[in-house]
C-alpha positions as CSV (number, residue, x, y, z in Angstrom):
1,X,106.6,118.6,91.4
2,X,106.0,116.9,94.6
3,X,103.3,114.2,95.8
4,X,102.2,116.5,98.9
5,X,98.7,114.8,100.3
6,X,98.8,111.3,100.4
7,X,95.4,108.7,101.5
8,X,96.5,105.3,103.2
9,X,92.8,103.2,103.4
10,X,93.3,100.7,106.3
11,X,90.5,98.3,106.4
12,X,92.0,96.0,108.6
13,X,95.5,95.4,110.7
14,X,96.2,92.5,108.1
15,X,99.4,94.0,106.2
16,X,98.7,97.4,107.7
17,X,102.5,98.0,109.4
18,X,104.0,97.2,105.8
19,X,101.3,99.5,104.4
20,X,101.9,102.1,107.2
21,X,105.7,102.0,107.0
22,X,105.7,102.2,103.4
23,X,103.3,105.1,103.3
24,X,105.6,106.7,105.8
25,X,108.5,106.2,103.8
26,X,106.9,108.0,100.7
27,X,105.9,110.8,102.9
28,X,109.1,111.9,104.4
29,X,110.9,111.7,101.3
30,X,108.1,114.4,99.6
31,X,107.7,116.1,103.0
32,X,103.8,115.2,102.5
33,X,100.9,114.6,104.9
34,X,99.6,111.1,105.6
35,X,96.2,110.4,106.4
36,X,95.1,107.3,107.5
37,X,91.3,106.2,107.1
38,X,89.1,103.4,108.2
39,X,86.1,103.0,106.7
40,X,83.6,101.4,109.0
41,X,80.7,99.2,108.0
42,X,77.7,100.7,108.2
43,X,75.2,98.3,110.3
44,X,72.3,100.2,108.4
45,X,73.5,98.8,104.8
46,X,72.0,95.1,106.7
47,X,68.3,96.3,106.4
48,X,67.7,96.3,103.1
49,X,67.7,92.2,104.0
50,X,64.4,93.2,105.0
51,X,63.2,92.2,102.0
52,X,64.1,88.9,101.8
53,X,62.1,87.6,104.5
54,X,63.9,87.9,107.6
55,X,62.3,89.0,110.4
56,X,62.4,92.1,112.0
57,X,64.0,90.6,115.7
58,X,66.6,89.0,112.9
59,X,67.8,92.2,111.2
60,X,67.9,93.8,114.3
61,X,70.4,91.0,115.8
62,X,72.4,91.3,112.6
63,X,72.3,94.8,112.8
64,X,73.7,94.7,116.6
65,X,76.1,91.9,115.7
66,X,77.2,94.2,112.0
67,X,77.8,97.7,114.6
68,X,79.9,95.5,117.3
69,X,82.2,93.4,114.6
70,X,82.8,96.8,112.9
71,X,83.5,99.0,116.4
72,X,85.9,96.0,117.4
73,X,87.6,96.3,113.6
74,X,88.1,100.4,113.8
75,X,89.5,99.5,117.5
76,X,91.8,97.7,116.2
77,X,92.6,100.1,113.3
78,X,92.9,103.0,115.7
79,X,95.2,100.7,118.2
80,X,97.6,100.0,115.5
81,X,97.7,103.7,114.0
82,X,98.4,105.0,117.3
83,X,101.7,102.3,118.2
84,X,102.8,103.7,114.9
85,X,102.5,107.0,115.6
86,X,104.0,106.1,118.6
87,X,106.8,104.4,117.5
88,X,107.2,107.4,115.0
89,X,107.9,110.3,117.3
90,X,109.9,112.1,115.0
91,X,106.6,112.3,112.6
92,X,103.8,115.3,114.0
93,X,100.2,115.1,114.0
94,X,98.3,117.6,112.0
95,X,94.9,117.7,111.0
96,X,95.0,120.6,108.7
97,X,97.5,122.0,105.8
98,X,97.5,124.9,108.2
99,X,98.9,123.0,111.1
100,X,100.6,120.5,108.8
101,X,103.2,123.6,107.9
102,X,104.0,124.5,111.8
103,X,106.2,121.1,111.8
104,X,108.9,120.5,109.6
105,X,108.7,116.9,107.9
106,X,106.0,114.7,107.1
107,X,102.9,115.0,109.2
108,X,100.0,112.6,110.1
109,X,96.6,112.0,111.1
110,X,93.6,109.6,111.5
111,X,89.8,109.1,110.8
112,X,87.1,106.3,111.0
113,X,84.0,106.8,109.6
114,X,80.9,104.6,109.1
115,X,80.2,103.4,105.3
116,X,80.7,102.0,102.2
117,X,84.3,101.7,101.8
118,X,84.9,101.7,97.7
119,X,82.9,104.9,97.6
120,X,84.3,106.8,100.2
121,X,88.0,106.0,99.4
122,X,87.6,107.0,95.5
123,X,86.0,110.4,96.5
124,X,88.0,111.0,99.3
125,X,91.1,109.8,96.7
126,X,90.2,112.6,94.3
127,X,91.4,115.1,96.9
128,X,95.1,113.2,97.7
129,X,98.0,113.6,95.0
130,X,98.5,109.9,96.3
131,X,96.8,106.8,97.6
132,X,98.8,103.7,99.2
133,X,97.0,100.5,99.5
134,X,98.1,97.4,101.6
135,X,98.8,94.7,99.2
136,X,96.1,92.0,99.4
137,X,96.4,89.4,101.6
138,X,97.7,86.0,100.3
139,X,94.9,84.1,100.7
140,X,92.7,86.7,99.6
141,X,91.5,86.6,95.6
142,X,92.8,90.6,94.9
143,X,89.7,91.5,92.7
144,X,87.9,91.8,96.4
145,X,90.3,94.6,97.6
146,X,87.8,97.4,96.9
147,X,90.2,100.2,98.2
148,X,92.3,99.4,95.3
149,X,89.9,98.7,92.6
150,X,87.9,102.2,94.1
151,X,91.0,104.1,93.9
152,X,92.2,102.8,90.1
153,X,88.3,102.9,88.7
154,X,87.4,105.7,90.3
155,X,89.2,108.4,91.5
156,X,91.5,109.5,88.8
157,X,94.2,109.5,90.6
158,X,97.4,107.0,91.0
159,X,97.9,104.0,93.7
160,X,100.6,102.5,95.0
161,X,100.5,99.3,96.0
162,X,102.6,98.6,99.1
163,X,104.7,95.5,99.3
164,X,104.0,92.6,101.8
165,X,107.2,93.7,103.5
166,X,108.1,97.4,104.1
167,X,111.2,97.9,101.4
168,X,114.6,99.0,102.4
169,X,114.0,102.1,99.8
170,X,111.9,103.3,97.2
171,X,112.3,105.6,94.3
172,X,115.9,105.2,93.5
173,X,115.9,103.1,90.8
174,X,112.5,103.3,88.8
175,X,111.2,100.6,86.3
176,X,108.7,102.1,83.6
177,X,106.1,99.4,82.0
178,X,105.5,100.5,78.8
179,X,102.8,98.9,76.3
180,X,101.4,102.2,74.4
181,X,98.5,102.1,76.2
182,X,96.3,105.3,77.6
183,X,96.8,103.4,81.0
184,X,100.5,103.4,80.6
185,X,100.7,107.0,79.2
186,X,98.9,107.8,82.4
187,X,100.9,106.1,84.7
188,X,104.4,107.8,83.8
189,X,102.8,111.7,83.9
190,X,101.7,110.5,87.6
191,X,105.2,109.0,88.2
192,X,106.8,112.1,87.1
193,X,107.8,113.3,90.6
194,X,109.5,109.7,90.6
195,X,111.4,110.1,87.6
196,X,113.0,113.3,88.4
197,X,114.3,112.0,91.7
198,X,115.2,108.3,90.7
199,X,118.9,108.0,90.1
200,X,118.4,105.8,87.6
201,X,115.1,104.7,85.3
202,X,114.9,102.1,82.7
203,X,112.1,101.3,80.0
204,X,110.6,98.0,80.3
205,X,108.8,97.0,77.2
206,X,107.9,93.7,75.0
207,X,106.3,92.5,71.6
208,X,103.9,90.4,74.1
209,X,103.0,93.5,75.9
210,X,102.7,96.4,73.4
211,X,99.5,97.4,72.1
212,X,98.4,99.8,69.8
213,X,100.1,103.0,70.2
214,X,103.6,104.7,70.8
215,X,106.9,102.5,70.9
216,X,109.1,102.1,74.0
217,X,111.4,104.8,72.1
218,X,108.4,107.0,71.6
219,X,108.4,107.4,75.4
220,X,111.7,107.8,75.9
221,X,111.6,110.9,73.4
222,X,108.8,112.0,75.7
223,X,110.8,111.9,79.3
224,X,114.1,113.4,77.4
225,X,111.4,116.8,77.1
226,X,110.9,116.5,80.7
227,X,115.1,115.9,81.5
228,X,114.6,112.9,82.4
229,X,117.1,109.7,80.8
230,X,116.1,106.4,80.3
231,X,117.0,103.1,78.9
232,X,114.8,101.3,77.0
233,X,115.4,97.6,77.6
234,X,113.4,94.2,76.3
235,X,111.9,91.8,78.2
236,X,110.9,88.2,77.7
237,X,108.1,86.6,79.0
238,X,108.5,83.9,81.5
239,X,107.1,80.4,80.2
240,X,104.6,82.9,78.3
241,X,103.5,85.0,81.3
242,X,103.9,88.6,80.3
243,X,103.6,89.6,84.2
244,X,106.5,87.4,85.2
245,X,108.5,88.3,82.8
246,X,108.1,91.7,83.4
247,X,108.4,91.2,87.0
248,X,111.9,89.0,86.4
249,X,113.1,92.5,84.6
250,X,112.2,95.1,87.7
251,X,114.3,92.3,89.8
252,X,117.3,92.1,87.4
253,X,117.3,96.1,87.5
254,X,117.3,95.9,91.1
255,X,114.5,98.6,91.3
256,X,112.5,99.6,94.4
257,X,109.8,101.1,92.4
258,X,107.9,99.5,89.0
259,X,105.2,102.0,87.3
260,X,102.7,100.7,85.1
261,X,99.1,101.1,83.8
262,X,96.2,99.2,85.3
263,X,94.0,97.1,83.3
264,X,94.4,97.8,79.7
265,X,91.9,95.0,79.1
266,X,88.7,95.3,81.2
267,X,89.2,93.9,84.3
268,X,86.4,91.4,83.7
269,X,88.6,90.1,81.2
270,X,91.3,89.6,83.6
271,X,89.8,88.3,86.4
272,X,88.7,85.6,84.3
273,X,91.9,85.1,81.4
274,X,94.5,86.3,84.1
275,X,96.5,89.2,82.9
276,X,99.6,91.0,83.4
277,X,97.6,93.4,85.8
278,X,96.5,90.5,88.0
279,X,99.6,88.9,87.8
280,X,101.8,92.0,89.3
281,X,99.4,92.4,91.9
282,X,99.4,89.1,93.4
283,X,103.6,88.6,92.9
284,X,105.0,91.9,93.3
285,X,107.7,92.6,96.1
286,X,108.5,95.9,95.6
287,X,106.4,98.9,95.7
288,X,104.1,99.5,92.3
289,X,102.6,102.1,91.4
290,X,99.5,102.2,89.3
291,X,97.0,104.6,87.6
292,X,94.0,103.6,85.2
């Protein structure tokens, strides 16, 4: 079991080296391909303003203004893949599984295309075992990061959620977020690549957390089938604030990589109530892995 394609969506340079570096790190240690992709804005997707009153000369200038913000974005994009790339000799460029298996180690390559960015990246996602997502900026609300919501809603396939900075290592020592849930249930058969290599993995589970369905020990019957031992261990919230809490435990444990489920209530719900999704998304500092 081995995570052998992996997506990085870069929309912009903002957190895009951590992003980059992280994705690299994830691909040499499964030997996997990394391809990077920058959806560009489509200027066309400005004339259905048409219709609400704007001139033709108008949509035309927005149009031409839309095309040249979006060519200088995907410049940009393209400039910092290529210093990577750069800077990461070692690392091959491949565009094809074919040419991907002349080199030995991770391999990568790059794309731009025009678009809408949540739909290309959750169908282009269903064809990666992988997808690694900068982490939202911090002055940006993270219910507008589409690549992340596409990718969790809409591809069936897990995310991982790079930290701000690029971590020393990932993998080693692997914290499990376990409520019961489908979500969660979902999350730990993608980590499963994860599990077998971590050197050590621990349970994190709560009273605050769980919802209806298997115990923490439940699950660790479950990963004993796959030969995999862990500790279940019980967290406390922080001043009531599941996420925190939870987040406090992954720290104790010293672990460079937390996997959880996504959204257990609807996201609506959470972007208005807060949750422990929301909450691990804005504050985490090590790598997290997700899957809905």
């Amino acid at each position: 079991m081995a995570y052998r394609r992996i997506l990085l969506p870069l929309t912009s340079t903002a957190a895009g080296e951590a992003a980059l570096t992280t994705a690299l790190m994830v691909a040499r240690i499964w030997n996997a391909h990394l391809h990077c992709l920058h959806v560009r804005v489509d200027a066309r997707d400005v004339a259905p303003l048409a219709g609400e009153g704007l001139s033709g000369a108008m949509i035309e200038e927005m149009m031409a203004a839309t095309e040249r913000e979006s060519g200088e974005r995907a410049a940009r994009v393209r400039a910092l893949f290529e210093r990577f790339a750069h800077t990461h000799g070692d690392v091959a460029l491949a565009e094809s599984a074919e040419a991907a298996r002349k080199h030995e180690g991770p391999t990568l390559s790059f794309a731009s295309i025009a678009g809408r960015e949540e739909d290309i990246v959750a169908q282009q996602s269903r064809l990666y075992d992988l997808a690694v997502v900068p982490h939202p900026e911090a002055d940006e609300d993270v219910s507008s990061s589409d690549a992340l919501h596409a990718v969790l809603f809409d591809s069936g396939r897990p995310v991982l959620i790079a930290p701000r900075t690029a971590p020393a290592s990932i993998g080693t020592r692997v914290c499990v977020a376990w409520n019961g849930t489908a979500e969660s249930a979902a999350a730990v058969a993608a980590a499963l690549p994860w599990l077998h290599r971590a050197e050590k993995v621990r349970i994190l589970y709560a009273d605050e957390y769980q919802r209806r369905g298997p115990s923490a020990e439940g699950i660790q019957a479950y990963l004993r089938w796959h030969e995999i031992e862990a500790e279940a261990v019980l967290f406390k919230p922080q001043t009531r604030e599941v996420g925190a809490g939870l987040l406090g435990a992954a720290r104790d444990f010293g672990a460079d990589l937390l996997v959880m489920g996504a959204y257990s209530h609807s996201r609506l719900r959470q972007l208005i109530l807060g949750g422990v999704t929301r909450h691990v998304l804005e504050n985490a500092d090590l790598p997290v892995q997700m899957c809905r």
